[in-house]
C-alpha positions as CSV (number, residue, x, y, z in Angstrom):
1,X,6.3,-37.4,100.7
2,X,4.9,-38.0,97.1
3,X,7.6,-39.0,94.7
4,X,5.7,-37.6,91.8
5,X,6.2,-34.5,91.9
6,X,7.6,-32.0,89.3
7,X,10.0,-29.4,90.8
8,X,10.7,-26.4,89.8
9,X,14.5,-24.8,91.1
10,X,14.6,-20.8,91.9
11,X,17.5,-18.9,93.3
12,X,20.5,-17.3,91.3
13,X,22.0,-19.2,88.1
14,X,24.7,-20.7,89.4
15,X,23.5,-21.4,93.0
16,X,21.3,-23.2,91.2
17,X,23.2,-25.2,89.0
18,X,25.8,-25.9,92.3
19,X,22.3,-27.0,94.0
20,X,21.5,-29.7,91.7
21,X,25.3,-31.2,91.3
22,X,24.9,-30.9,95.2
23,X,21.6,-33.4,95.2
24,X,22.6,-35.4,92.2
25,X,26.1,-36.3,94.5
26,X,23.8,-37.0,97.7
27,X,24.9,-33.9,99.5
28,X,21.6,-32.7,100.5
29,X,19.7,-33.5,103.1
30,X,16.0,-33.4,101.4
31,X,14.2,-34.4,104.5
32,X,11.7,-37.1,102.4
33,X,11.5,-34.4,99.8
34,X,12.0,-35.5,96.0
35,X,14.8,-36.2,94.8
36,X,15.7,-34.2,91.2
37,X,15.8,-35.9,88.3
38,X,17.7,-35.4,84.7
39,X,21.0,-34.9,84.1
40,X,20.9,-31.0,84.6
41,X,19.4,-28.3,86.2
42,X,17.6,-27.2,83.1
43,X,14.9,-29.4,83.4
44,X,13.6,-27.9,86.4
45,X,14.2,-24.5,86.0
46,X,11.4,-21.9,84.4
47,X,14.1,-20.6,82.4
48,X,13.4,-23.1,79.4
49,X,9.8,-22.4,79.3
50,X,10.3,-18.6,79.2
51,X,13.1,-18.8,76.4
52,X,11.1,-21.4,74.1
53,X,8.3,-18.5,74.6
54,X,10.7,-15.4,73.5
55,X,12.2,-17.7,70.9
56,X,8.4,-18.6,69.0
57,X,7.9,-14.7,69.1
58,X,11.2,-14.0,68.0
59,X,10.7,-16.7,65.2
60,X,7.5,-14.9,64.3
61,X,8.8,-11.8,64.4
62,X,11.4,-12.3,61.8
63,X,9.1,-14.0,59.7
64,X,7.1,-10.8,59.5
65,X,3.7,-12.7,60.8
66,X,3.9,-10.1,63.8
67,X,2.9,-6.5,62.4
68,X,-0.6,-6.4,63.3
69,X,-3.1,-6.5,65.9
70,X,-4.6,-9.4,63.8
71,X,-1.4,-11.1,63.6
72,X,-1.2,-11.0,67.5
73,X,-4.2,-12.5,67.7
74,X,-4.3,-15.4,65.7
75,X,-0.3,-16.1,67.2
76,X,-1.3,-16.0,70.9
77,X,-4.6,-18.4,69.7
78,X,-2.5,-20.6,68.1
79,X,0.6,-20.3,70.8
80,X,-0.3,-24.1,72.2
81,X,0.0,-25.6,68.8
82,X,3.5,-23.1,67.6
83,X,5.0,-24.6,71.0
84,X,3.9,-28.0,71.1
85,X,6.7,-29.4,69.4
86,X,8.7,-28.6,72.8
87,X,6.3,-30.9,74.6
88,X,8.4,-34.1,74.5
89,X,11.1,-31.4,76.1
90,X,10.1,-31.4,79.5
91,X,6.6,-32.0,81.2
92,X,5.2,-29.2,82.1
93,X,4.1,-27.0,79.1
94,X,0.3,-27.7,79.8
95,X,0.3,-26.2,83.3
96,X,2.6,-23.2,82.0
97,X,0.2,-22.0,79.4
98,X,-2.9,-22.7,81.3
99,X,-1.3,-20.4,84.1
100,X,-0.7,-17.5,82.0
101,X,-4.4,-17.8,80.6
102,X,-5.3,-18.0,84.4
103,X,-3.6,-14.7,85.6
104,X,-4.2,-11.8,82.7
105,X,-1.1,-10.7,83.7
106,X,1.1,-13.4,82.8
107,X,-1.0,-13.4,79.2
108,X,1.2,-11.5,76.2
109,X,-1.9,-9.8,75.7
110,X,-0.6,-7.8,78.4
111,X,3.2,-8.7,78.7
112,X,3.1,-7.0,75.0
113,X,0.1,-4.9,75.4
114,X,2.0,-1.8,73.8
115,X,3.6,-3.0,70.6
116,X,0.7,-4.8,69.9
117,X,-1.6,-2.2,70.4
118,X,0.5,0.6,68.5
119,X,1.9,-2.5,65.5
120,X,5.5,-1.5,66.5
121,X,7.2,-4.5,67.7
122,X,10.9,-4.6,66.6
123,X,13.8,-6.5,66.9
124,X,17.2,-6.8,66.3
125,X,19.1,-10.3,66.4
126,X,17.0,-12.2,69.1
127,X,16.2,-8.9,71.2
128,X,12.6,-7.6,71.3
129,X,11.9,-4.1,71.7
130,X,9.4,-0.7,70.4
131,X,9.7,2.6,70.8
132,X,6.6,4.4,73.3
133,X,4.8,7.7,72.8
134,X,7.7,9.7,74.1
135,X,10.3,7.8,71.4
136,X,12.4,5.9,74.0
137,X,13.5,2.6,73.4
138,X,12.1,-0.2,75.3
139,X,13.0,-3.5,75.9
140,X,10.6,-6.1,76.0
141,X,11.3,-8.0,78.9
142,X,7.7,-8.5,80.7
143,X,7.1,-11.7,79.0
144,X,10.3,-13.1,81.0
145,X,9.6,-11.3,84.1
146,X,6.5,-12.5,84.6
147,X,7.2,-15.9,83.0
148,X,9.3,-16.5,86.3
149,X,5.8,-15.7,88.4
150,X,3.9,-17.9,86.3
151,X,6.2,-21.0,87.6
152,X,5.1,-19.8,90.7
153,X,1.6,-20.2,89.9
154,X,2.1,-23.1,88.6
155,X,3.3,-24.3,92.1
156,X,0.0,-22.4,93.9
157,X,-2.4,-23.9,90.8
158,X,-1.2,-27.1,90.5
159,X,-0.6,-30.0,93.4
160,X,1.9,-32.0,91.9
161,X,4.5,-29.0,91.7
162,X,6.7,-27.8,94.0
163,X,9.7,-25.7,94.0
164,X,13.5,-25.7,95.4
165,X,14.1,-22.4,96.2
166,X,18.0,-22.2,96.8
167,X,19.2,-18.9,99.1
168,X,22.4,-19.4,98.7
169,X,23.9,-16.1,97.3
170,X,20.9,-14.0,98.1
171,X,21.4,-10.5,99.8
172,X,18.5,-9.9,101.2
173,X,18.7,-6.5,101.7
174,X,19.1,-6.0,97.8
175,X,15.8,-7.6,97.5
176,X,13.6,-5.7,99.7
177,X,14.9,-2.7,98.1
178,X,14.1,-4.1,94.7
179,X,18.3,-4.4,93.8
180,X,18.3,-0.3,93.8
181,X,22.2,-1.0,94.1
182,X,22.1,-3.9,91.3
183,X,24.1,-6.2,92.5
184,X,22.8,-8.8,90.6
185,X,22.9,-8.8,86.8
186,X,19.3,-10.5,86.7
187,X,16.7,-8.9,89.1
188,X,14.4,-11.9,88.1
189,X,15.4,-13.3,91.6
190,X,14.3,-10.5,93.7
191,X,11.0,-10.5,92.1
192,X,10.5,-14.1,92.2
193,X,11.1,-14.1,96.1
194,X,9.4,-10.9,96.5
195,X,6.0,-12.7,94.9
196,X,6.1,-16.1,96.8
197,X,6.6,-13.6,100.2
198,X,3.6,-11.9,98.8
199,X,1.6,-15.1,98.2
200,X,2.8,-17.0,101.2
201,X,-0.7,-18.1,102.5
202,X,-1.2,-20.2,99.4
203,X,2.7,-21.3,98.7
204,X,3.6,-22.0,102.4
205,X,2.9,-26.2,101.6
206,X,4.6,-25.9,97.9
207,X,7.8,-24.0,98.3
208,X,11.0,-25.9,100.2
209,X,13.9,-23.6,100.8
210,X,17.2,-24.1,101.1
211,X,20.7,-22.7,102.2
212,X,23.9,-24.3,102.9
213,X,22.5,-27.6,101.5
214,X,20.3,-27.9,104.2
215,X,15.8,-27.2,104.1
216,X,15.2,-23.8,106.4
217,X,12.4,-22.2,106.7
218,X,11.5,-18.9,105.0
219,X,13.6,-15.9,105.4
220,X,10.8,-14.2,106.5
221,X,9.6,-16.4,109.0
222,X,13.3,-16.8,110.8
223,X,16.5,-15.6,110.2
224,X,18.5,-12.0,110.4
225,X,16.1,-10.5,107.8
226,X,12.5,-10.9,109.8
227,X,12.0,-6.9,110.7
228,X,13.4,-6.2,107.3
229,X,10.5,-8.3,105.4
230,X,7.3,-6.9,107.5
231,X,8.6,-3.2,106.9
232,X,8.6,-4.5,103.2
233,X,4.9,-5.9,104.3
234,X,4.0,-2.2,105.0
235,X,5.4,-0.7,102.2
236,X,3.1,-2.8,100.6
237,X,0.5,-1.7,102.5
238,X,0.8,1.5,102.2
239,X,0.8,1.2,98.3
240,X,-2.2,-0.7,98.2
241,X,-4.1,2.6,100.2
242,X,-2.3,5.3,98.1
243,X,-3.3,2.7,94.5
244,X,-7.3,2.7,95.8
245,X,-7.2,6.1,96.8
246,X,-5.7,7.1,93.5
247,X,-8.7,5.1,92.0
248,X,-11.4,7.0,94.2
249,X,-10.4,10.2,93.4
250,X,-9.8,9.2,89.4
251,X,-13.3,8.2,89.6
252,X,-14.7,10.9,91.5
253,X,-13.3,13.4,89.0
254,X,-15.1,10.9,86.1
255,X,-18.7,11.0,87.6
256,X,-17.7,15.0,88.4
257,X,-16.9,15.7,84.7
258,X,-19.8,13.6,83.2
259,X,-22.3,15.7,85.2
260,X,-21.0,18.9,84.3
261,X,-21.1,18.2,80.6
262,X,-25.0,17.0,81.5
263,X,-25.7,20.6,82.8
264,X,-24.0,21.9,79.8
């Protein structure tokens, strides 16, 4: 196994930080895998590269640089210089903002597509939020949520990265049904295992998982919880169908109500 290799850690907080002690003190059997380096866990966890993000449009936010569309604009084209001073940080900044340029929905043109379209971003201490047409308050949380699935696709993008996924803690159930029952404070974790299941033809070679200390294979590959995945599989399915037929008949009404306006 190549040594260089930058690794990204998933799983719950502490399960996490417990991981890494764990491999620092020799506990875990990493099979040829790398080793971690650093002297924590935050080096390898996404975590940093999402809050460096939220903190730059925090900053910019309380400057008052973020009112307008135009405002937006030149901060996301200037983003790679406003975070570059993090670079010396920890190595992987490049990959991270190529990634969310890569998949328009990791982009904060989209992770902040209302506020910036409607100029109503707001915040209060370091919290991000805007109200929508119906005058509810929302938190703006995409730009974490999918943050986490950008490390991901760093991992699927890029060969030098892999990532530590650590079980330990997980209930599986609660992530199949999307933590309905929140039993974790974070449902980042759900979603995170929920999108490498999801894009497990390209990750199978880039994600190591592990539980107890020890590499097993994925939970939906062996394990109590393999019926319990491919019903999730379906679900998907079955969303997928009911999402293009959606489309079809949006744009069967279109092509219906453009011709009646041309007999008009």
């Amino acid at each position: 196994m190549d040594s260089e290799k930058d690794i990204l850690l998933y799983g719950l907080y502490k399960k996490r930080e417990f991981f890494f002690a764990d491999v620092k003190s020799n506990k875990v059997d990493l099979q040829g895998y790398p080793t971690l380096s650093g002297e924590s866990e935050h080096a390898h966890i996404i975590d940093y590269y999402n809050n460096r993000l939220h903190m730059a449009v925090v900053e910019r936010k309380r400057s008052g640089r973020l009112r307008t569309f135009e405002q937006w604009r030149l901060f996301i084209e200037e983003l790679f210089f406003v975070l570059f001073r993090f670079w010396n940080e920890h190595p992987l900044w490049k990959q991270y903002l190529q990634c969310m340029n890569w998949n328009p929905k990791n982009c904060l043109w989209a992770t902040f597509n209302y506020p910036i379209f409607h100029e109503n971003l707001r915040l209060e201490g370091i919290v991000l939020y805007f109200q929508n047409e119906a005058g509810e308050t929302i938190s703006c949380n995409d730009h974490i949520t999918r943050g986490c699935k950008n490390g991901i696709d760093m991992a699927m993008y890029y060969p030098n990265i892999l990532i530590y996924f650590v079980l330990d803690g997980i209930k599986m159930k609660e992530i199949m049904q999307k933590n309905r029952q929140k039993k974790y404070k974070s449902e980042y974790t759900c979603k995170e295992l929920r999108y490498i299941f999801r894009h497990w033809y390209q990750l199978k070679e880039k994600v190591v998982f592990f539980l107890n200390r020890k590499i097993v294979k994925a939970p939906w590959i062996e394990g109590n919880h393999i019926r319990q995945w491919q019903k999730y599989r379906e679900h998907r399915k079955k969303k997928g169908k009911r999402e293009i037929a959606k489309s079809v008949d949006d744009l069967t009404m279109m092509l219906y109500q453009k011709r009646r306006r041309k007999m008009n």
